[in-house]
C-alpha positions in Angstrom: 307.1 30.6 190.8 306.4 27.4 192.8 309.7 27.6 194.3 309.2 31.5 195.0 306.0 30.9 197.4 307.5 27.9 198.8 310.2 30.0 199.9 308.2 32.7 201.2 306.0 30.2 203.3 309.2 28.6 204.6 310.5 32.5 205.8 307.3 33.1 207.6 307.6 30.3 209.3 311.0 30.1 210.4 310.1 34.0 211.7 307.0 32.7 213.6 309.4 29.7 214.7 312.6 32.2 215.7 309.9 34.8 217.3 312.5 36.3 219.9 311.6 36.7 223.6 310.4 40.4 223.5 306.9 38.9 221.9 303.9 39.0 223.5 301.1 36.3 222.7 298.0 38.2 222.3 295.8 35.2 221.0 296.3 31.9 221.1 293.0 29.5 219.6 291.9 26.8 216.9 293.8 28.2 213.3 294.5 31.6 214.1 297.5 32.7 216.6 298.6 36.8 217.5 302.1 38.2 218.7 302.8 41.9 219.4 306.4 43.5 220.0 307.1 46.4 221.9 309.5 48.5 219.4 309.7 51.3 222.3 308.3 53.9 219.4 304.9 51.7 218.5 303.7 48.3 219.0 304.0 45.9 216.0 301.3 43.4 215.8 301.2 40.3 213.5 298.2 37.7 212.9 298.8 33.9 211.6 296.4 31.4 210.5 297.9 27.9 210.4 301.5 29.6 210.8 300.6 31.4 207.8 301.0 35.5 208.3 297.7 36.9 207.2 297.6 40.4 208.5 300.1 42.8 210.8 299.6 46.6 211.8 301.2 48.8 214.7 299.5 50.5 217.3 300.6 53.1 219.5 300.1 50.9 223.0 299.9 47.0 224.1 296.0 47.6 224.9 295.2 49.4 221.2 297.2 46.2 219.6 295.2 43.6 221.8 291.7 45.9 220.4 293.1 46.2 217.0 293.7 42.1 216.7 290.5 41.3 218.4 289.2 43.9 216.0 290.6 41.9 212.8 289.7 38.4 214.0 286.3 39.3 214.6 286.4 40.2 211.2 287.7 36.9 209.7 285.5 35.0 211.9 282.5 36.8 210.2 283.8 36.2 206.8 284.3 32.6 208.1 280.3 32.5 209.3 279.3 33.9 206.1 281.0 31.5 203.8 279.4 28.7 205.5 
């Protein structure tokens, strides 16, 4: 099992790490960091915290990816706030 999610951590990073050039940074700040990719049919947005994926979606445009991962952190910074 330990080997299995060591693995998996291993392939997210090496993807985040390998990101090609067609990615867009849409966030960039303390833990959390935000890419998009045109896929010329939708957007595909992904969210990491500490180079960990944590959430990804698709959106139909650049600007409803940027509102959708602003949408999402605002959300983890709330559940960050009320944890504290």
């Amino acid at each position: 099992m330990l080997a299995t999610v060591n693995s998996t951590e291993q392939q997210e990073q090496n993807e985040q790490e390998h990101a090609n050039q067609d990615l867009t940074l849409l966030y960039d700040g303390q833990s959390y960091t935000a890419y998009t990719e045109d896929l010329e049919f939708m957007w595909h947005w992904t969210i990491y915290k500490d180079n960990k994926l944590v959430q990804e979606g698709c959106s139909l445009t650049l600007d409803a990816s940027r509102r959708a991962v602003n949408h999402v952190l605002a959300f983890f910074n709330a559940l960050i706030q009320n944890n504290k």
